[in-house]
PDB file of N, CA, C and O in Angstrom:
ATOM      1  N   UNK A   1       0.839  -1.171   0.000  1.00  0.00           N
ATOM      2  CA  UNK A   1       0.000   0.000   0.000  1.00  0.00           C
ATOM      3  C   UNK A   1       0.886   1.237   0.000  1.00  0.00           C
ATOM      4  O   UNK A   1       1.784   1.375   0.831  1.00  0.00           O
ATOM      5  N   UNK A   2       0.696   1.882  -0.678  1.00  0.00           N
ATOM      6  CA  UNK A   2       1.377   3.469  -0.817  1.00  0.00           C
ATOM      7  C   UNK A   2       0.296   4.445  -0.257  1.00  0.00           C
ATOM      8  O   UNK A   2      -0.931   4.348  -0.299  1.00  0.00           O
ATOM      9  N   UNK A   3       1.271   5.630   0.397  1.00  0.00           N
ATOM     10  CA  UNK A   3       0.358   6.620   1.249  1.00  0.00           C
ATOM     11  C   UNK A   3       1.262   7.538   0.470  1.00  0.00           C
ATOM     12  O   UNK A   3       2.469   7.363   0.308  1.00  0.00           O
ATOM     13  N   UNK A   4       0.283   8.895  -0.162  1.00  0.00           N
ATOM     14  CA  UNK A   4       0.403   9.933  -0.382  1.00  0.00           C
ATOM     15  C   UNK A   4       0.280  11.212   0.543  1.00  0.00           C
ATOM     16  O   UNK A   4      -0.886  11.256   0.936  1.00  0.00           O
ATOM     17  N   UNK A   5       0.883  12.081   0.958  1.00  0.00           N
ATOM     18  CA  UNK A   5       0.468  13.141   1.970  1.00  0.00           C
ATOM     19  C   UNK A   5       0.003  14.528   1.388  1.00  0.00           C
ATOM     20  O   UNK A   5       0.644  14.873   0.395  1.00  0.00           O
ATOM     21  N   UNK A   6      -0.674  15.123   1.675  1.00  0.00           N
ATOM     22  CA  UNK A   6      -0.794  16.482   1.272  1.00  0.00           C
ATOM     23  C   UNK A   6       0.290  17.555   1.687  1.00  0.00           C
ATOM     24  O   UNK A   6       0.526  17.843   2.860  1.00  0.00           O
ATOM     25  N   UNK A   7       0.868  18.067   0.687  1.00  0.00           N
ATOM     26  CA  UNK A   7       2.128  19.033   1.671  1.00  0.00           C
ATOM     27  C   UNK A   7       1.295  20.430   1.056  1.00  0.00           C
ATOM     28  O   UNK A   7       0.301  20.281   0.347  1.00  0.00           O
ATOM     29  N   UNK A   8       1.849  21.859   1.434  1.00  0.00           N
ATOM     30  CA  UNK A   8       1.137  22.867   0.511  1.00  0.00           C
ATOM     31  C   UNK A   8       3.324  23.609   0.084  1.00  0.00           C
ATOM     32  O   UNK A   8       4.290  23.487   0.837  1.00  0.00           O
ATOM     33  N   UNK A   9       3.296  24.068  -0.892  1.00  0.00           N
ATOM     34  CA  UNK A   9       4.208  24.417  -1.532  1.00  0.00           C
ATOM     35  C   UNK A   9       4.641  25.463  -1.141  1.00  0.00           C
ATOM     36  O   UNK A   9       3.767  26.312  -0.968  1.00  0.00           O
ATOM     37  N   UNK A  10       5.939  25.855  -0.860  1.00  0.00           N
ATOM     38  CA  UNK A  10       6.141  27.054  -0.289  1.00  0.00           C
ATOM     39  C   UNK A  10       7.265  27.840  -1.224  1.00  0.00           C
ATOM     40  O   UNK A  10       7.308  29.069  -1.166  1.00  0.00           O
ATOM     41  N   UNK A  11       7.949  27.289  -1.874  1.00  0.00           N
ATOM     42  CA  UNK A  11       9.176  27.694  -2.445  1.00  0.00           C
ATOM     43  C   UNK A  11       9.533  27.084  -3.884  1.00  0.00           C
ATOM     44  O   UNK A  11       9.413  25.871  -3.716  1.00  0.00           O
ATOM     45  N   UNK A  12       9.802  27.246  -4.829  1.00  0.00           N
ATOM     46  CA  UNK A  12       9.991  26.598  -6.140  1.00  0.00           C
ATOM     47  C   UNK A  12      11.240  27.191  -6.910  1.00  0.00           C
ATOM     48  O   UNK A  12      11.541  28.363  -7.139  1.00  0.00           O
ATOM     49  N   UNK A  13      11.962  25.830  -7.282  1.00  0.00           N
ATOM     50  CA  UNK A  13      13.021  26.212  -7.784  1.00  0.00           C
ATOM     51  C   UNK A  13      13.053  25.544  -9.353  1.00  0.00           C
ATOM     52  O   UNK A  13      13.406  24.409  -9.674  1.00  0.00           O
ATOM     53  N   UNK A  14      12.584  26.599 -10.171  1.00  0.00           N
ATOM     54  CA  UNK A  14      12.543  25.899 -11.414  1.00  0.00           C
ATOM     55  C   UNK A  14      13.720  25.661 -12.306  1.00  0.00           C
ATOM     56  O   UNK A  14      13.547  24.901 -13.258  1.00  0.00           O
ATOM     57  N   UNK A  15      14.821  26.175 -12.139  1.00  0.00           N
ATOM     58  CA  UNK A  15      16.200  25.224 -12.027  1.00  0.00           C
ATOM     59  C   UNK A  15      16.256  23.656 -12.208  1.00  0.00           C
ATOM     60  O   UNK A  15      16.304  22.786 -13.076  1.00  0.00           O
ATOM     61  N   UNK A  16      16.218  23.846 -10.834  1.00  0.00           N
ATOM     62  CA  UNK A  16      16.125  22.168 -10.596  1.00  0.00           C
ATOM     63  C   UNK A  16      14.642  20.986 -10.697  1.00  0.00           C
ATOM     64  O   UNK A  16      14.587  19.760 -10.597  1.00  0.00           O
ATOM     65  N   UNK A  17      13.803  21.812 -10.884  1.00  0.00           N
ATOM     66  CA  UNK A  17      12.474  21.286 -11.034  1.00  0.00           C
ATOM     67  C   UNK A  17      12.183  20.635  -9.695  1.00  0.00           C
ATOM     68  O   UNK A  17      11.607  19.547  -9.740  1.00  0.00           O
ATOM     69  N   UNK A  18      12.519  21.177  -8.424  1.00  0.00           N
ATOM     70  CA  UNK A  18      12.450  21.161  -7.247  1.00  0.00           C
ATOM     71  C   UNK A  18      11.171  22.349  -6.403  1.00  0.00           C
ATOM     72  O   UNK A  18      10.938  23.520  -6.705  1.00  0.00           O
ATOM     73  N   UNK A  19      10.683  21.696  -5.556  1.00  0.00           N
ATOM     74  CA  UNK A  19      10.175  22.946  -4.605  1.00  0.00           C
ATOM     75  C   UNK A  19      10.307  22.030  -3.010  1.00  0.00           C
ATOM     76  O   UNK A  19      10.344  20.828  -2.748  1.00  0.00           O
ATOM     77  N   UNK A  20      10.358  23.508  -2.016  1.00  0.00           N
ATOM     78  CA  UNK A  20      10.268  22.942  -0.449  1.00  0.00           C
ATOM     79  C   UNK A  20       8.511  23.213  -0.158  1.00  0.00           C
ATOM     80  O   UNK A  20       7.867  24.251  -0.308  1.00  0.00           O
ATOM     81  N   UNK A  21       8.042  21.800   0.328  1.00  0.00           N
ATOM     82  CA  UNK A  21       6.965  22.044   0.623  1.00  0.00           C
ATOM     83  C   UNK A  21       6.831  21.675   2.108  1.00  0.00           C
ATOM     84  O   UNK A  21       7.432  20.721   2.602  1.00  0.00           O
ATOM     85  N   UNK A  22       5.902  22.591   2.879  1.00  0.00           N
ATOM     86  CA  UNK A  22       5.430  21.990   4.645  1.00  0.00           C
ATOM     87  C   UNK A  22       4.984  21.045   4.335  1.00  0.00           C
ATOM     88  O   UNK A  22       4.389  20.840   3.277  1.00  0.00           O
ATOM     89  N   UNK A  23       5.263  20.015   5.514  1.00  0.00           N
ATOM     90  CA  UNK A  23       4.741  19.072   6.172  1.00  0.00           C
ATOM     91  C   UNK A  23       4.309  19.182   7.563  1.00  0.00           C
ATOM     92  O   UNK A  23       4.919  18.524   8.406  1.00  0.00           O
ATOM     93  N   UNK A  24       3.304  19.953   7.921  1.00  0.00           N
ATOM     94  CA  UNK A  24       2.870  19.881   8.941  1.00  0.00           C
ATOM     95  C   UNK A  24       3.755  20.736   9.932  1.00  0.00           C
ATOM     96  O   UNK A  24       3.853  20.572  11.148  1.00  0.00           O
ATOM     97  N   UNK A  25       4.222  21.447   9.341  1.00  0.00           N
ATOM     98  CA  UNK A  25       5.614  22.169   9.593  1.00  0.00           C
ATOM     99  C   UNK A  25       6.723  22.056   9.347  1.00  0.00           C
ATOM    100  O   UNK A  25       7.533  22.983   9.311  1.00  0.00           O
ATOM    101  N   UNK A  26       7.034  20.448   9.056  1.00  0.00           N
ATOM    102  CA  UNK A  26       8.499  19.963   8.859  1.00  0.00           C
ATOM    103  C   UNK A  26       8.675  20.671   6.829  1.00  0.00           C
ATOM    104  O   UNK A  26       7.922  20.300   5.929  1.00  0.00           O
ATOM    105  N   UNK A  27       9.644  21.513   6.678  1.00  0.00           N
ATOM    106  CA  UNK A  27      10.085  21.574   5.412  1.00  0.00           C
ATOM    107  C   UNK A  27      10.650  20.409   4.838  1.00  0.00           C
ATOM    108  O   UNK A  27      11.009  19.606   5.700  1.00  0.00           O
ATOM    109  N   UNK A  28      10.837  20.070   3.741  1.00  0.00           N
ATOM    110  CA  UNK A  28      10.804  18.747   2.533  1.00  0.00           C
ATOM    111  C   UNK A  28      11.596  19.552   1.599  1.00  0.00           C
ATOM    112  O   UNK A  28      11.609  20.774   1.748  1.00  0.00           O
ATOM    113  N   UNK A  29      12.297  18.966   0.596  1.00  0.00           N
ATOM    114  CA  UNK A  29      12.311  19.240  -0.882  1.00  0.00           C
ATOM    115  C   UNK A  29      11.740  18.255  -1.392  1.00  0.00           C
ATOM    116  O   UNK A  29      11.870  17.220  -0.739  1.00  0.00           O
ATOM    117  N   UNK A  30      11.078  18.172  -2.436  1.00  0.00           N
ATOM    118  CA  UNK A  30      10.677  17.182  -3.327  1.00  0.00           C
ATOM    119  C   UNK A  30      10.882  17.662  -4.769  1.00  0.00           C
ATOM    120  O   UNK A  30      11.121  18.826  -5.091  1.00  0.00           O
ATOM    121  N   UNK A  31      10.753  16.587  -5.617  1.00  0.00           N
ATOM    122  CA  UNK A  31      10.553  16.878  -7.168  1.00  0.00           C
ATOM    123  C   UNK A  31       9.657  17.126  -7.789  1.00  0.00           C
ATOM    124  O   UNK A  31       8.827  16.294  -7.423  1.00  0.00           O
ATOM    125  N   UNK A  32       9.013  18.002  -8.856  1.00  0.00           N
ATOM    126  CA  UNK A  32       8.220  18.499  -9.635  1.00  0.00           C
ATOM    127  C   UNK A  32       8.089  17.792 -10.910  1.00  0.00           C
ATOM    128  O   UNK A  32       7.255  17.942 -11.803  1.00  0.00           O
ATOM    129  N   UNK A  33       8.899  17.139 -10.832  1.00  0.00           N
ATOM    130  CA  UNK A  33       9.175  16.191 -12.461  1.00  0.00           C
ATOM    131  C   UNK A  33       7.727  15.678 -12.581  1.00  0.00           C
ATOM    132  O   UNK A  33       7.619  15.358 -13.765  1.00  0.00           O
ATOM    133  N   UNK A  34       6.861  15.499 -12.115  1.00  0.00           N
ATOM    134  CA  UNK A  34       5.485  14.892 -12.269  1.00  0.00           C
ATOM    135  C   UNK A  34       4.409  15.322 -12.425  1.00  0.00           C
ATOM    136  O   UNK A  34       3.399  14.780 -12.872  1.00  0.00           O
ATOM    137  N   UNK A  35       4.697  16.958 -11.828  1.00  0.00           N
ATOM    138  CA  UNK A  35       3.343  17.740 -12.010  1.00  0.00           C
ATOM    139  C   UNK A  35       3.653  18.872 -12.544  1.00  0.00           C
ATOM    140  O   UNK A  35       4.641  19.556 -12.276  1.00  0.00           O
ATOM    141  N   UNK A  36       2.488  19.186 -13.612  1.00  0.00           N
ATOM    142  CA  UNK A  36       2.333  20.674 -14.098  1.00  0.00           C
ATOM    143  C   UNK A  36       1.948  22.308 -13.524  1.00  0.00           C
ATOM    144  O   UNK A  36       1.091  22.296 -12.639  1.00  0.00           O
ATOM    145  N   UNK A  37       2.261  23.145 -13.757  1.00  0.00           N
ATOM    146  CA  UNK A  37       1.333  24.241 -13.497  1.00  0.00           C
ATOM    147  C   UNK A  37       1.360  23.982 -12.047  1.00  0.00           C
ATOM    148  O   UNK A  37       0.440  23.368 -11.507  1.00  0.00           O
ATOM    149  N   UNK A  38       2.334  24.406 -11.427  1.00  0.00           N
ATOM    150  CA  UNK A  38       1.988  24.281  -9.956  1.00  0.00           C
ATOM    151  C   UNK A  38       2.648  25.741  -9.218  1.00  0.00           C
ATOM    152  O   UNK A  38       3.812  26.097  -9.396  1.00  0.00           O
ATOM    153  N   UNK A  39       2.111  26.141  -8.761  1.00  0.00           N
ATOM    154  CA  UNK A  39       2.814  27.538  -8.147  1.00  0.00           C
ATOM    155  C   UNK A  39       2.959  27.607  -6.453  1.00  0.00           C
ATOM    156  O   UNK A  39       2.608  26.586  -5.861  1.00  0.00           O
ATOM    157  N   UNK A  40       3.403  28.631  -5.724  1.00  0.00           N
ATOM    158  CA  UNK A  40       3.255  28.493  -4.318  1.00  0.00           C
ATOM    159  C   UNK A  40       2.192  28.445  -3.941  1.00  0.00           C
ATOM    160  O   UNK A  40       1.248  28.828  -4.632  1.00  0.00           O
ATOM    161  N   UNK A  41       2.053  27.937  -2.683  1.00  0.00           N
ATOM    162  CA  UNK A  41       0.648  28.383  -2.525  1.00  0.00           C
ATOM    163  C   UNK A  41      -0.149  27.232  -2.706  1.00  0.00           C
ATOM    164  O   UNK A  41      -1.107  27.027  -1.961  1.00  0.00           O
ATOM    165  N   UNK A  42       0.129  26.518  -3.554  1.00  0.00           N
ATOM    166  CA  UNK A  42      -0.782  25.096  -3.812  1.00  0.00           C
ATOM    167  C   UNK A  42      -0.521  24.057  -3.277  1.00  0.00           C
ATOM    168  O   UNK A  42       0.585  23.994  -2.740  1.00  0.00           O
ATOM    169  N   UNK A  43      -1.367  22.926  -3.219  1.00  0.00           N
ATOM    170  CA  UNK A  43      -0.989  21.570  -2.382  1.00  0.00           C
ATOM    171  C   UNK A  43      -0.843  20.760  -3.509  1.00  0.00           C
ATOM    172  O   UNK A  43      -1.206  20.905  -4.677  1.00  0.00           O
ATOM    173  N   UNK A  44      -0.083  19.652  -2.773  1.00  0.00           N
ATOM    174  CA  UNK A  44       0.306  18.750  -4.200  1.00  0.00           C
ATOM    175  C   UNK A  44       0.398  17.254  -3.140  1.00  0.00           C
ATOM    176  O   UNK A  44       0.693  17.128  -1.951  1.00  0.00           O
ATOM    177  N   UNK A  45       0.043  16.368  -4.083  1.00  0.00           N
ATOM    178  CA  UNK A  45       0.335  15.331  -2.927  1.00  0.00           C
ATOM    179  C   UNK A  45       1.552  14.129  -2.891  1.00  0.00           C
ATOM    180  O   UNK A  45       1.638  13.441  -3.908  1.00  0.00           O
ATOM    181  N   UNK A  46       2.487  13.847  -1.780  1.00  0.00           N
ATOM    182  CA  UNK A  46       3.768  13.661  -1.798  1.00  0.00           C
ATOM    183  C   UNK A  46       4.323  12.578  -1.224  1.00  0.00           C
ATOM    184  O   UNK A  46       4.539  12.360  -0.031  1.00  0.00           O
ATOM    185  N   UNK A  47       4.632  11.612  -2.611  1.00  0.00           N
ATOM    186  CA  UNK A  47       4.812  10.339  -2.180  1.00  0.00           C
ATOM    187  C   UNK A  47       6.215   9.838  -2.339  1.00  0.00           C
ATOM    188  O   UNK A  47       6.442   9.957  -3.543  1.00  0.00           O
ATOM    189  N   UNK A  48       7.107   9.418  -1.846  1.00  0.00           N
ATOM    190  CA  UNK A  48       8.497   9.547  -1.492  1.00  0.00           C
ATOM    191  C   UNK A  48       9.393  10.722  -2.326  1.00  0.00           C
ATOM    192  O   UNK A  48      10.208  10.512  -3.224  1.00  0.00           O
ATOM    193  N   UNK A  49       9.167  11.443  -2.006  1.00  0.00           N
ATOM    194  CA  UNK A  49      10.155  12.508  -2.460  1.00  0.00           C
ATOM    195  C   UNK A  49       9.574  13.223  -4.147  1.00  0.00           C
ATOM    196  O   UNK A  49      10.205  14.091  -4.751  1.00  0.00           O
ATOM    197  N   UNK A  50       8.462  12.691  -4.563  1.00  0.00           N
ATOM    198  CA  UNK A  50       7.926  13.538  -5.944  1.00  0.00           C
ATOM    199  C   UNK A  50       6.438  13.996  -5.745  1.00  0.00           C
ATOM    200  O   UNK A  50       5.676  13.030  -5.795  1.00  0.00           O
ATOM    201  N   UNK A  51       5.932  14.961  -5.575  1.00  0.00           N
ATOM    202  CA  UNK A  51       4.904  15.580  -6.289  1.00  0.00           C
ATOM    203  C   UNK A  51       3.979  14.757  -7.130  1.00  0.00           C
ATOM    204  O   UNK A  51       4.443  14.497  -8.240  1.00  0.00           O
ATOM    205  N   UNK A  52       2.429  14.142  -6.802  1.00  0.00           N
ATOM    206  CA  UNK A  52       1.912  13.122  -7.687  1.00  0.00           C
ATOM    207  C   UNK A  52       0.920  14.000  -8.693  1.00  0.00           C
ATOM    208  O   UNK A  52       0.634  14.079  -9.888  1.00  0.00           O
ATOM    209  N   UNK A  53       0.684  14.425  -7.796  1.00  0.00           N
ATOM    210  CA  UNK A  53      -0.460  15.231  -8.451  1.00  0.00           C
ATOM    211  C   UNK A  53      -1.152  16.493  -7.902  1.00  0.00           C
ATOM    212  O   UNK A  53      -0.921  16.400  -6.696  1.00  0.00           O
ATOM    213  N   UNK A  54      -1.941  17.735  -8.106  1.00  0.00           N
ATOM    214  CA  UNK A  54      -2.033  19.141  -7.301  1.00  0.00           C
ATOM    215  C   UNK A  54      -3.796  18.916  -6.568  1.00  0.00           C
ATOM    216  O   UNK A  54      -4.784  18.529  -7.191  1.00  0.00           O
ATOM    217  N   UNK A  55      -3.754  19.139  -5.726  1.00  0.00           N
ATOM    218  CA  UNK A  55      -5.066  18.871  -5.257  1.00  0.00           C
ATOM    219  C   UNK A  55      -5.691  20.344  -4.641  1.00  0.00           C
ATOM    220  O   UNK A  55      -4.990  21.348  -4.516  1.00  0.00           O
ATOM    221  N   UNK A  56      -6.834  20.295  -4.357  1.00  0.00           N
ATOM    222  CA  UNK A  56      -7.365  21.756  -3.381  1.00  0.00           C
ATOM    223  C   UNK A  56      -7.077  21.624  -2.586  1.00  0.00           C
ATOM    224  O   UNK A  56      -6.627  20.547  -2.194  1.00  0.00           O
ATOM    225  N   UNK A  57      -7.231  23.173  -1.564  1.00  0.00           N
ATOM    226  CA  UNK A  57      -6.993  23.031  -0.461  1.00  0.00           C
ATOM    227  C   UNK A  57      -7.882  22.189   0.855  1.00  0.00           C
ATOM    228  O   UNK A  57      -7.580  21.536   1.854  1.00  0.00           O
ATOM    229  N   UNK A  58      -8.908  22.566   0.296  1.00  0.00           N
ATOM    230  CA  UNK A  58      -9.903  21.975   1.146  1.00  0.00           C
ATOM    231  C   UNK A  58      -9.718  20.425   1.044  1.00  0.00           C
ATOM    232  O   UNK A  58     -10.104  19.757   2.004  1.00  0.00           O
ATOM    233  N   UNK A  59      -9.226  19.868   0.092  1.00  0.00           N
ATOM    234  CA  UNK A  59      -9.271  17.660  -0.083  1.00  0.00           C
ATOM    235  C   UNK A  59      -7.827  17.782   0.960  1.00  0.00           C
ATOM    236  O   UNK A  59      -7.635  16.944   1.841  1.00  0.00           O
ATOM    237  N   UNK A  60      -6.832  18.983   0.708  1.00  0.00           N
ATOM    238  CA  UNK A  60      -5.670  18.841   1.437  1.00  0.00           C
ATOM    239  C   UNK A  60      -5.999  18.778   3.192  1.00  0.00           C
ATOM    240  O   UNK A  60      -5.206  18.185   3.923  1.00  0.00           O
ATOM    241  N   UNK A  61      -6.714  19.165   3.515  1.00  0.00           N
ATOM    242  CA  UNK A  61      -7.150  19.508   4.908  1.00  0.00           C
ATOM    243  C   UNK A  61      -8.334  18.145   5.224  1.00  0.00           C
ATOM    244  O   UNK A  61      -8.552  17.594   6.303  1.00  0.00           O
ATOM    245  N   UNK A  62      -8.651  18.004   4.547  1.00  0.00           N
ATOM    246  CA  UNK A  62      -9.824  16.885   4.675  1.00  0.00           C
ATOM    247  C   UNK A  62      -8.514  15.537   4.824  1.00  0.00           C
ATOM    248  O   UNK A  62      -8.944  14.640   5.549  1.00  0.00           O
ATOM    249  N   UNK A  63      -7.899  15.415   4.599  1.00  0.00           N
ATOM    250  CA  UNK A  63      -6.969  14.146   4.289  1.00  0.00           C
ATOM    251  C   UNK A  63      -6.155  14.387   5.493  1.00  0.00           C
ATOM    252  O   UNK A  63      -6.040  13.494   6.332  1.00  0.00           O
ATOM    253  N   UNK A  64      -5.450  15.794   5.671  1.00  0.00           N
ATOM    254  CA  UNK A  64      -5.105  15.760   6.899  1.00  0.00           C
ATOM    255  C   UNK A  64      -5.381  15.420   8.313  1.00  0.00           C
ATOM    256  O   UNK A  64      -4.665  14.899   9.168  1.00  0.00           O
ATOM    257  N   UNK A  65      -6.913  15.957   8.349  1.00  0.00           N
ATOM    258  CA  UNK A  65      -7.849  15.797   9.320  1.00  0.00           C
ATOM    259  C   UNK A  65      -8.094  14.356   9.555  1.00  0.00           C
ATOM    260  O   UNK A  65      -8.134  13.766  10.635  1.00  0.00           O
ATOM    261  N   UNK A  66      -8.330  13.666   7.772  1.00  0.00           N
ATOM    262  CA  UNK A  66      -8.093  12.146   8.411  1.00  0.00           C
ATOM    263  C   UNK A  66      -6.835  11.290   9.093  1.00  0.00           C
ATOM    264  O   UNK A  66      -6.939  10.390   9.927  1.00  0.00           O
ATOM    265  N   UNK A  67      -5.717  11.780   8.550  1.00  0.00           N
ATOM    266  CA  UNK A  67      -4.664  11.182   8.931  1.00  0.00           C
ATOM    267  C   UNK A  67      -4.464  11.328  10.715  1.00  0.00           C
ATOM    268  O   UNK A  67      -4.286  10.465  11.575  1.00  0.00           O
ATOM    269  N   UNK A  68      -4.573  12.661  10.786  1.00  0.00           N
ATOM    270  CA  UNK A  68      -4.638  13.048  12.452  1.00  0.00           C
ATOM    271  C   UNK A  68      -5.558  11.811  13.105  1.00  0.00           C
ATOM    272  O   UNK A  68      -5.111  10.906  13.810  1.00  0.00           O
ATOM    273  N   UNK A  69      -6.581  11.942  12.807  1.00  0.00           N
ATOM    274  CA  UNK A  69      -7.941  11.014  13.340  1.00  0.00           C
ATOM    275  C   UNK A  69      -7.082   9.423  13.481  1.00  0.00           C
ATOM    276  O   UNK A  69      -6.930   8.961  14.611  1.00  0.00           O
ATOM    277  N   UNK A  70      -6.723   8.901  12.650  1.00  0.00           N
ATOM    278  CA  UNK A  70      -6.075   7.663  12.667  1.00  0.00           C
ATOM    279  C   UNK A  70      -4.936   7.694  13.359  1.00  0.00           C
ATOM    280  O   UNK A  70      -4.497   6.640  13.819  1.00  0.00           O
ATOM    281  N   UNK A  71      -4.181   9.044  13.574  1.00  0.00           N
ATOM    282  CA  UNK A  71      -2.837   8.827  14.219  1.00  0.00           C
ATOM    283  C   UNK A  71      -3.801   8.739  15.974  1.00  0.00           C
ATOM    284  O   UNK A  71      -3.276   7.911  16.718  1.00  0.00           O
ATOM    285  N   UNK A  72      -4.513   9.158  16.333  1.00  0.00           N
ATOM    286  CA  UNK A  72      -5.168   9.597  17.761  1.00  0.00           C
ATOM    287  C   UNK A  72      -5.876   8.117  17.963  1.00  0.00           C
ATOM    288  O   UNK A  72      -5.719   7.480  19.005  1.00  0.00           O
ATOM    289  N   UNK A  73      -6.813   7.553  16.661  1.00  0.00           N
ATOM    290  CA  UNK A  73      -7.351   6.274  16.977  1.00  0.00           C
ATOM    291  C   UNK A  73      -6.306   5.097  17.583  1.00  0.00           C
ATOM    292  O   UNK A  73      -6.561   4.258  18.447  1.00  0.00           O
ATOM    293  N   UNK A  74      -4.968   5.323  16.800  1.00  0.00           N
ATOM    294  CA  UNK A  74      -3.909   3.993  17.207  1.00  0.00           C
ATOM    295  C   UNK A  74      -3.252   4.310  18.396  1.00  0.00           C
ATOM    296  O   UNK A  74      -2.547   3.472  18.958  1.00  0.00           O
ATOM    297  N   UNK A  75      -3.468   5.812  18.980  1.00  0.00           N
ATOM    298  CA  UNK A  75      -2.536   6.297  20.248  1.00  0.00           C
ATOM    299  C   UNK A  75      -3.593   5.402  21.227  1.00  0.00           C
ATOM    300  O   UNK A  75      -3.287   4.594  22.104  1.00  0.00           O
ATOM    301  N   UNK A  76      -4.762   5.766  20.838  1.00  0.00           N
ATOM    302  CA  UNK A  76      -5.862   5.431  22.043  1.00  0.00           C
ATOM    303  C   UNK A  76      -5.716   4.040  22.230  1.00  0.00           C
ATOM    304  O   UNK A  76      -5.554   3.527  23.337  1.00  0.00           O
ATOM    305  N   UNK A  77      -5.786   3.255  20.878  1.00  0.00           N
ATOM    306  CA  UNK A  77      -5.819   1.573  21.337  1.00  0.00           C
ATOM    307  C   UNK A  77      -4.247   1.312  21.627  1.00  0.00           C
ATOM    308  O   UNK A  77      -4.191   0.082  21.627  1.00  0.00           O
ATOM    309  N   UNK A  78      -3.276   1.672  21.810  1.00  0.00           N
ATOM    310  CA  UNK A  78      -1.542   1.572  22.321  1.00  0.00           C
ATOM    311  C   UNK A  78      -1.954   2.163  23.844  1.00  0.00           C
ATOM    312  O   UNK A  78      -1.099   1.929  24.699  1.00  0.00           O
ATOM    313  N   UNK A  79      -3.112   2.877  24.289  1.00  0.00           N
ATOM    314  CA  UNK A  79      -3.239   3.727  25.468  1.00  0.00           C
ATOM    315  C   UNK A  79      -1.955   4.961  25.589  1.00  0.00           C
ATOM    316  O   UNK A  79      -1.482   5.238  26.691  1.00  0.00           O
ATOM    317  N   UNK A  80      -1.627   5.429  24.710  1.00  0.00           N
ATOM    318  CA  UNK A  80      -0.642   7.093  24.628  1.00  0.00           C
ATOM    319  C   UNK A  80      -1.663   8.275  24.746  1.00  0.00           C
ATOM    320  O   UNK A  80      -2.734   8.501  24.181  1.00  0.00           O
ATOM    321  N   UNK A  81      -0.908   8.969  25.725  1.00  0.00           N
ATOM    322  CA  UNK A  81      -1.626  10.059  26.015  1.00  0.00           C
ATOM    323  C   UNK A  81      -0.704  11.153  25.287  1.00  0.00           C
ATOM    324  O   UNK A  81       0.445  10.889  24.933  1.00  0.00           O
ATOM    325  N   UNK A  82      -1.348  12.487  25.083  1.00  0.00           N
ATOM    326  CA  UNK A  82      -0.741  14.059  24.811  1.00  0.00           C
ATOM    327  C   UNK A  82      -0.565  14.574  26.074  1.00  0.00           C
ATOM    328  O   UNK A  82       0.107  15.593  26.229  1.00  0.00           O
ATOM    329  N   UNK A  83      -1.099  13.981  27.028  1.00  0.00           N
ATOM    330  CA  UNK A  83      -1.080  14.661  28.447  1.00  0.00           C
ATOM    331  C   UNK A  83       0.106  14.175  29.268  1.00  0.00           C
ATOM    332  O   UNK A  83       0.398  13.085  29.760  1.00  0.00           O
ATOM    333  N   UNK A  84       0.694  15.390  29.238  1.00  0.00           N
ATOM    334  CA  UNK A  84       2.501  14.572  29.996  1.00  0.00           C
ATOM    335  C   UNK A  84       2.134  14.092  31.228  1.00  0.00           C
ATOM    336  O   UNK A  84       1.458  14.792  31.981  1.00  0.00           O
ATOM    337  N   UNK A  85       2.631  12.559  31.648  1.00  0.00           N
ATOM    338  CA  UNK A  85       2.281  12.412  32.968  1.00  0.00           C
ATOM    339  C   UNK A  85       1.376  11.552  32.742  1.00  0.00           C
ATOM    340  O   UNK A  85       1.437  10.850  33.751  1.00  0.00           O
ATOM    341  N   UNK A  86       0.414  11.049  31.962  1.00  0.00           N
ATOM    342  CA  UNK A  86      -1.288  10.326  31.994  1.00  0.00           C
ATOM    343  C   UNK A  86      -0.918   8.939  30.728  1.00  0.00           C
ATOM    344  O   UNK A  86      -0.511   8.860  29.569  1.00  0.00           O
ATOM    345  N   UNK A  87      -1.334   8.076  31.758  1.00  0.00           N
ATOM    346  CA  UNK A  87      -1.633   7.103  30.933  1.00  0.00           C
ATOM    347  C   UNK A  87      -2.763   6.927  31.033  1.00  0.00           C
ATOM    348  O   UNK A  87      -3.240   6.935  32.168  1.00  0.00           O
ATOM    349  N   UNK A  88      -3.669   6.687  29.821  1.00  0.00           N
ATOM    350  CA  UNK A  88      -4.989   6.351  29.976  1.00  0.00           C
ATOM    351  C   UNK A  88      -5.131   4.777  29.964  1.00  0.00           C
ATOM    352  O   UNK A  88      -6.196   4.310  30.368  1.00  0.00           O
ATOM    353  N   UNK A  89      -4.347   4.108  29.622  1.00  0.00           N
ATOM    354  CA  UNK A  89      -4.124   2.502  30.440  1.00  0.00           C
ATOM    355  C   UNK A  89      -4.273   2.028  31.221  1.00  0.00           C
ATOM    356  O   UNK A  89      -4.594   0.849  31.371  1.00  0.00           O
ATOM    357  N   UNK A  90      -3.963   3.293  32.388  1.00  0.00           N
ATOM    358  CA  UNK A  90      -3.546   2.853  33.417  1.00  0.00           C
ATOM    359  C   UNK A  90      -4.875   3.489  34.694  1.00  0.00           C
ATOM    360  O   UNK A  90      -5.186   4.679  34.722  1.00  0.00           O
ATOM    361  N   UNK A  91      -5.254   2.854  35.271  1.00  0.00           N
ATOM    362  CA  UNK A  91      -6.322   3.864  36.217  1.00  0.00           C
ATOM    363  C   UNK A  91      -5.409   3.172  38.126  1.00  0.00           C
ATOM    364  O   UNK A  91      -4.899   2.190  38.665  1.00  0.00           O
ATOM    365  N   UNK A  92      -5.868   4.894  38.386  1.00  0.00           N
ATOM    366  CA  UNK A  92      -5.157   5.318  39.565  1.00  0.00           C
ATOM    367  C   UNK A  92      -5.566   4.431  40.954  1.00  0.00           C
ATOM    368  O   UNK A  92      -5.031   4.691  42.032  1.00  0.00           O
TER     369      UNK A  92
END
């Protein structure tokens, strides 16, 4: 199974047919070799290191929102908390 991420584009170097896109904050370079017509500002979705294809913003946020949801569903059944200090595993 391959997972694509939504990044949004921040920087483009048409040189190299490169741009740095966020990840959730983390900056990336990836390759452009795959997609057209893409400017800052846009989301593109990013599967080991290339650009697959340009999506909206709104499918970009919708995908995010799911990914979050699944990262929180597998914390809950592992019992990981965000709360420093709390296991929810564990009762007092």
């Amino acid at each position: 199974m391959c997972l694509a991420i939504p990044a949004e584009i921040i920087r483009i170097d048409p040189d190299t047919d490169t741009a740095q896109v966020s990840l959730g904050g983390v900056v990336k370079e990836i390759s452009l070799a795959l997609v057209t017509d893409v400017t800052v500002g846009d989301y593109v979705l990013v599967h080991v290191g290339y650009a697959l294809n340009k999506i909206s913003q709104a499918e970009a946020e919708h995908t995010l929102a799911l990914i979050r949801e699944i990262g929180e569903l597998q914390d809950a059944e592992l019992g990981v908390s965000d709360t420093p200090g709390t296991d929810p595993g564990r009762s007092s």
